[in-house]
MARBA-3410 file (N, C-alpha, C, O; in Angstrom, 1 decimal):
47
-18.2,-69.1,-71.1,-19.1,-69.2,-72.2,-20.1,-70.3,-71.9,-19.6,-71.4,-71.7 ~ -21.5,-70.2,-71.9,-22.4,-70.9,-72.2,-22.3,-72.2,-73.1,-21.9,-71.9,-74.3 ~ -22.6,-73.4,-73.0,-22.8,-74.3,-74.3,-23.4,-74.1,-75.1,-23.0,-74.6,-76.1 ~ -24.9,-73.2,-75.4,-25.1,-72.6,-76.3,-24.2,-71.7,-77.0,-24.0,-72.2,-78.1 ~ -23.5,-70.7,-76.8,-22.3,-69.9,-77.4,-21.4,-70.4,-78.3,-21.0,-70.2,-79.4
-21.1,-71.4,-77.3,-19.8,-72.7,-78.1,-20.6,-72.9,-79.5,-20.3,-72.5,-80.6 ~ -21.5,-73.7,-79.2,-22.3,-74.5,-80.3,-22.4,-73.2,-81.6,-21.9,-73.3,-82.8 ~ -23.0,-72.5,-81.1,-23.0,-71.3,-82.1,-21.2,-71.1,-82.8,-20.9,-71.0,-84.0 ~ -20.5,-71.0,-81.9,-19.5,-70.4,-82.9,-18.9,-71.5,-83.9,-18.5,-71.3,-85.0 ~ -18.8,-72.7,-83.1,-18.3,-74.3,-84.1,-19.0,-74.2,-85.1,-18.4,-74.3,-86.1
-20.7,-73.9,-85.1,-21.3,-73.9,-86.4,-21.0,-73.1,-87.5,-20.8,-73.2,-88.7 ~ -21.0,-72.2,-86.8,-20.4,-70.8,-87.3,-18.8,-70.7,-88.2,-18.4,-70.3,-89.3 ~ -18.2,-71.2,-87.4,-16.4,-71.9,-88.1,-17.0,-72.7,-88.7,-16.8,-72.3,-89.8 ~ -17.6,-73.7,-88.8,-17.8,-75.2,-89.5,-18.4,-74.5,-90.9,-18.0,-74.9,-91.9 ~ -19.5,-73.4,-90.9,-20.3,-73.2,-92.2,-18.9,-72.4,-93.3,-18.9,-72.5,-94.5
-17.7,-71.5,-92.6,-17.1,-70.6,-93.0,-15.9,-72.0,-94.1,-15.6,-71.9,-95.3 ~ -15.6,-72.7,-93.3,-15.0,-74.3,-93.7,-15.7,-74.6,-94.8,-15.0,-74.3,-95.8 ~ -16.7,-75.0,-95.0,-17.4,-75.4,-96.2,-17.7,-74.5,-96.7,-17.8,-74.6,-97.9 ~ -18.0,-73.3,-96.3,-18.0,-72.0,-97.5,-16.8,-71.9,-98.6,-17.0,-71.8,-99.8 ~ -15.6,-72.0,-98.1,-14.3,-71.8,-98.8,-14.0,-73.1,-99.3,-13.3,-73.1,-100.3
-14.6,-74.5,-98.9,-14.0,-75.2,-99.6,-14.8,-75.3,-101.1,-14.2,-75.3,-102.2 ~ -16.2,-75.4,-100.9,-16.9,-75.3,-101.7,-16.7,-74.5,-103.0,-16.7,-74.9,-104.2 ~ -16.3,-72.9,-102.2,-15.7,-72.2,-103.3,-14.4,-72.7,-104.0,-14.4,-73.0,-105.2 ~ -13.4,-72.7,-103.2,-12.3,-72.8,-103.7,-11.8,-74.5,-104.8,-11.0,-74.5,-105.7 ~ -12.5,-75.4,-104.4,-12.8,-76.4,-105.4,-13.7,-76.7,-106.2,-13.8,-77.9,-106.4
-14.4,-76.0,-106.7,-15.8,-75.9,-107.7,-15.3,-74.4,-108.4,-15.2,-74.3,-109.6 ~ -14.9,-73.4,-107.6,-14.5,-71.9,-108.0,-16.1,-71.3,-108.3,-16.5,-70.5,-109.1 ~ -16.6,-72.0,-107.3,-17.8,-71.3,-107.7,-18.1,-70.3,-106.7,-19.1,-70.3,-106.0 ~ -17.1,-69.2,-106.7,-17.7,-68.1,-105.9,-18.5,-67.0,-106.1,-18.4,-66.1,-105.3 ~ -19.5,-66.7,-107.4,-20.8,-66.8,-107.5,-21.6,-67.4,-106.6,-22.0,-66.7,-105.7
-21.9,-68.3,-106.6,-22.6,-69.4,-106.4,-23.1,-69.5,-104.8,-24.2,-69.7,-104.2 ~ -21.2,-69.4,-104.0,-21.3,-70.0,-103.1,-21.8,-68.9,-101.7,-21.7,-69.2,-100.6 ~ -22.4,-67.8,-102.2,-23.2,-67.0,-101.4,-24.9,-67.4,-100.7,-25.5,-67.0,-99.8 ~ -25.1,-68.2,-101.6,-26.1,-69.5,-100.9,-25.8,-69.9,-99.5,-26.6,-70.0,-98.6 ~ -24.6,-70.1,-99.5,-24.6,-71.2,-98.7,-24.6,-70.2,-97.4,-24.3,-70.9,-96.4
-24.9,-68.8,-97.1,-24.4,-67.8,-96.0,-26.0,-67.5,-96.3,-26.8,-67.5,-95.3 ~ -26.4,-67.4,-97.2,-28.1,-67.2,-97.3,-28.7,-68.6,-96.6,-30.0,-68.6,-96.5 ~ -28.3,-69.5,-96.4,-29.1,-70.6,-95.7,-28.5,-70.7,-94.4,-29.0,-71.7,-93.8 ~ -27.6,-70.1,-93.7,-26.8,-70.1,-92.8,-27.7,-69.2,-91.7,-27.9,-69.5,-90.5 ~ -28.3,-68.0,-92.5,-28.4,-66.5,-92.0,-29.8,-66.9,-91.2,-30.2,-66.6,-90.1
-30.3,-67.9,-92.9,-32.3,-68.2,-92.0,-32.0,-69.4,-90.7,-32.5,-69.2,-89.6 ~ -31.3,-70.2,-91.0,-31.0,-71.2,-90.1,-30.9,-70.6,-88.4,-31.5,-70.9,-87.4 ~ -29.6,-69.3,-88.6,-30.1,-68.3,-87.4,-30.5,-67.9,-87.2,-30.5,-67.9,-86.0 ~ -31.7,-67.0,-87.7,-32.7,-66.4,-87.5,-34.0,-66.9,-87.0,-34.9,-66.2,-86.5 ~ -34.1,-68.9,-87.6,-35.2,-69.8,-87.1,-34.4,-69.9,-85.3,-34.8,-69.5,-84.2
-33.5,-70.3,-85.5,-32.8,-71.0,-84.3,-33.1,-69.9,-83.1,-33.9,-70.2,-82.2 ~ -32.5,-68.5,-83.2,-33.1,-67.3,-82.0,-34.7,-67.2,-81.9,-35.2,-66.4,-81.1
END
């Protein structure tokens, strides 16, 4: 794997980490679909 690849998937594990925590200690899982809508543009600028 590439160090780009790597980098992508740590970010990728790291946003899924704070997705759940977010949710699961606030219980805001409404809410916490934001946080995968700012993930998605973040990829989409980055390619």
């Amino acid at each position: 794997m590439d160090k780009k690849k790597i980098m992508n998937w740590i970010i990728a594990i790291i946003v899924a980490i704070v997705y759940l925590t977010v949710s699961i200690v606030f219980k805001a899982w409404a809410y916490s679909w934001i946080i995968w809508v700012v993930y998605a543009i973040y990829r989409f600028i980055v390619k």
